[in-house]
C-alpha positions as CSV (number, residue, x, y, z in Angstrom):
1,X,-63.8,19.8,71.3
2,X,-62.1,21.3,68.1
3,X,-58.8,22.0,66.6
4,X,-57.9,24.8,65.0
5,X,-55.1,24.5,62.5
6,X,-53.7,25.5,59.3
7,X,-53.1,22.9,57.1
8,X,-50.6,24.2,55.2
9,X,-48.2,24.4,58.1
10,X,-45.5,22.2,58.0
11,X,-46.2,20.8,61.0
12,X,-50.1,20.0,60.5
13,X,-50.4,15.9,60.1
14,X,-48.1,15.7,63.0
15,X,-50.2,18.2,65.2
16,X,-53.6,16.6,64.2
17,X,-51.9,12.9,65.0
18,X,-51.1,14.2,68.6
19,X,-54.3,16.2,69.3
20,X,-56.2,13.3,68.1
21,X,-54.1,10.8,70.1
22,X,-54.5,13.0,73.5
23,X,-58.5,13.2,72.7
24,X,-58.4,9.6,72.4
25,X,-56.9,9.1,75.7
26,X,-59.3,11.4,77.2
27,X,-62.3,9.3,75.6
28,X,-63.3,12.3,74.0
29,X,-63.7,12.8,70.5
30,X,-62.4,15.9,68.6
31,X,-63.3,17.8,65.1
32,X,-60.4,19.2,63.3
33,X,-61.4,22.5,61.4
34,X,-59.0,24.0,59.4
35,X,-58.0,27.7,57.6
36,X,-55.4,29.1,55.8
37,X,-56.5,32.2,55.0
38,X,-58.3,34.9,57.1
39,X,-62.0,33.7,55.3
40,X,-61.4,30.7,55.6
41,X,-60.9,31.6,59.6
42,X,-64.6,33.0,59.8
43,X,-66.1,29.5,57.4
44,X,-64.4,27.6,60.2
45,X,-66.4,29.6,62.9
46,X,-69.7,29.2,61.2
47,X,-68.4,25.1,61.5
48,X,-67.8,25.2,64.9
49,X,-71.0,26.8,65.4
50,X,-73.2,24.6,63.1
51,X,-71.4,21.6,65.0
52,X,-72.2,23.0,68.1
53,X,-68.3,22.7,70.0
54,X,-67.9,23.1,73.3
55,X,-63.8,24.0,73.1
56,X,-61.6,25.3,70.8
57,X,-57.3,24.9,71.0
58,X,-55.9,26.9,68.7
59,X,-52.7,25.3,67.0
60,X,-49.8,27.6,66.9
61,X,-49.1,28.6,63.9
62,X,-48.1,32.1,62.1
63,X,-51.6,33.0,60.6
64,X,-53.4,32.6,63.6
65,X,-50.8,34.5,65.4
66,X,-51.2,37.7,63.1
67,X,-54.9,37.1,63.1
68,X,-55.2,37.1,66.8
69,X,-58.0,39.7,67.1
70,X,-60.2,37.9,64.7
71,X,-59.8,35.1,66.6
72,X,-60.1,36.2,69.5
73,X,-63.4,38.6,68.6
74,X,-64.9,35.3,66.9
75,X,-64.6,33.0,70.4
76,X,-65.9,35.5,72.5
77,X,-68.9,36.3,70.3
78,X,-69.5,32.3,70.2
79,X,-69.0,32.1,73.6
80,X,-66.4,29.6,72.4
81,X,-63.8,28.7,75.6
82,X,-60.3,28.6,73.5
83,X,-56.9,27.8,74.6
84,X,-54.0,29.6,72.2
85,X,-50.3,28.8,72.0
86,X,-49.2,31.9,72.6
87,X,-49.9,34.3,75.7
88,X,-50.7,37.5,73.2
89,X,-54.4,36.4,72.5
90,X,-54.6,36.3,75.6
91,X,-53.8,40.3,76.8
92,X,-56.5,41.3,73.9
93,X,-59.3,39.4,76.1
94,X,-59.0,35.6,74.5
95,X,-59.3,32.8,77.7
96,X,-56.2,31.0,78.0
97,X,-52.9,29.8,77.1
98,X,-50.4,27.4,77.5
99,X,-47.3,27.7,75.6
100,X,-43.4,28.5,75.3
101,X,-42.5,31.5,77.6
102,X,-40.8,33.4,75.0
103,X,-39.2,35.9,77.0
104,X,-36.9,32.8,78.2
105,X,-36.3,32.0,74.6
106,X,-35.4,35.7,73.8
107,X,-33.0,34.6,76.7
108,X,-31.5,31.9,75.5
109,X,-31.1,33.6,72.2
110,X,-29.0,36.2,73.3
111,X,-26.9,33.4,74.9
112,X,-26.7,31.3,71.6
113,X,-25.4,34.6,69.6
114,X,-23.4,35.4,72.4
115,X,-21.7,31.9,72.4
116,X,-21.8,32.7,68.2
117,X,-19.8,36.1,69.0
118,X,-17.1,34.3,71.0
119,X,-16.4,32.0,68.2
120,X,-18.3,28.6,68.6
121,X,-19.4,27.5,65.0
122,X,-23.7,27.1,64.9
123,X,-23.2,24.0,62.8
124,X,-21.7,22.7,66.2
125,X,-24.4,23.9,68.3
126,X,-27.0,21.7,69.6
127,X,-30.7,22.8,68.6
128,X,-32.8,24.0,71.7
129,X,-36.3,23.6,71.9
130,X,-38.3,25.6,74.8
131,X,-38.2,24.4,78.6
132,X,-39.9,26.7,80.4
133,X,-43.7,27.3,79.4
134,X,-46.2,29.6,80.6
135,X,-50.7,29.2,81.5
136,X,-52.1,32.5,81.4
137,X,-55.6,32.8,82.0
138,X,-57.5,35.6,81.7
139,X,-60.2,36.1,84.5
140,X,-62.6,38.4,82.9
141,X,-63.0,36.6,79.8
142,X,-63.5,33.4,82.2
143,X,-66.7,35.5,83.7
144,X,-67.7,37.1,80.3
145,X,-68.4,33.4,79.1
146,X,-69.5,32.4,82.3
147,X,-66.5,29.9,83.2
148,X,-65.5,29.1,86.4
149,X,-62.4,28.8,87.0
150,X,-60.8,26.3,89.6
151,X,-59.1,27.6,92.1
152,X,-56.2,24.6,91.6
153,X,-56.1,26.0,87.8
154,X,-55.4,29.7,89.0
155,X,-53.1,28.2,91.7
156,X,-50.4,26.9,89.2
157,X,-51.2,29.9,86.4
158,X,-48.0,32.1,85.7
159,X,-49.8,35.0,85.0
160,X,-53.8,35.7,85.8
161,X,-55.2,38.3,84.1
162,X,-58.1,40.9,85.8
């Protein structure tokens, strides 16, 4: 298994600490492969390749979010199974996702400005963080690679994709 990150997110030593940790747990071990830039994205691939990986999770992060259809172009040619963040990747043909439903935090946005409208200072405001979160899989990707897909998995999906 691999991660996918960009190390010049804020958030990168933190993310590699957890994925690492979770691996661990798992008794499995994990390669970290990183980009920051869209050729740095396809020298990663030719990593994973050369290291022969059998999974890829794709942190979430900005430049792989705008980069979505390199991504998800690069995985399928590999035959790569990936997991993104984000569903987006997802409705262009990547495999899965499991991540913050952000139609319930455009939600909750409009509730936060609407509390913001009404007067409430957003120094006072508590900082929310997702609840709700989302697996999409998408089904014909899953037979493109030849992934089979259990039927428990597609039971407790949100959203399967034809």
């Amino acid at each position: 298994m691999a991660l996918l990150l960009d190390p010049t997110t804020p958030t990168a030593e933190a993310e590699t600490t957890d994925v690492r940790a979770a691996a661990a747990a798992m008794g499995r071990p994990i390669e970290v492969v990183t980009a920051s830039t869209n050729r740095e994205i396809d020298t990663a691939f030719a990593t994973l390749v050369q290291k022969r990986i059998d999974a890829l999770l794709v942190a979430l992060d900005v430049l792989f979010s705008t980069r979505r259809v390199q991504l998800v172009t690069l995985t399928n040619y590999h035959r790569l199974p990936a997991i993104y963040g984000l569903r987006d990747p997802i409705e262009i043909g990547g495999l899965m996702s499991y991540g913050p439903d952000y139609r319930d935090q455009y939600r909750q946005t409009g509730i936060y400005i609407g509390r913001i409208l009404k007067g409430e200072k957003p120094s006072e405001m508590p900082v929310m963080r997702p609840t709700k979160f989302e697996l999409v899989i998408n089904l014909q990707t899953a037979r493109t690679l030849g992934i089979g897909v259990p039927p428990q998995l597609l039971a407790i999906a949100d959203e399967v994709i034809e």
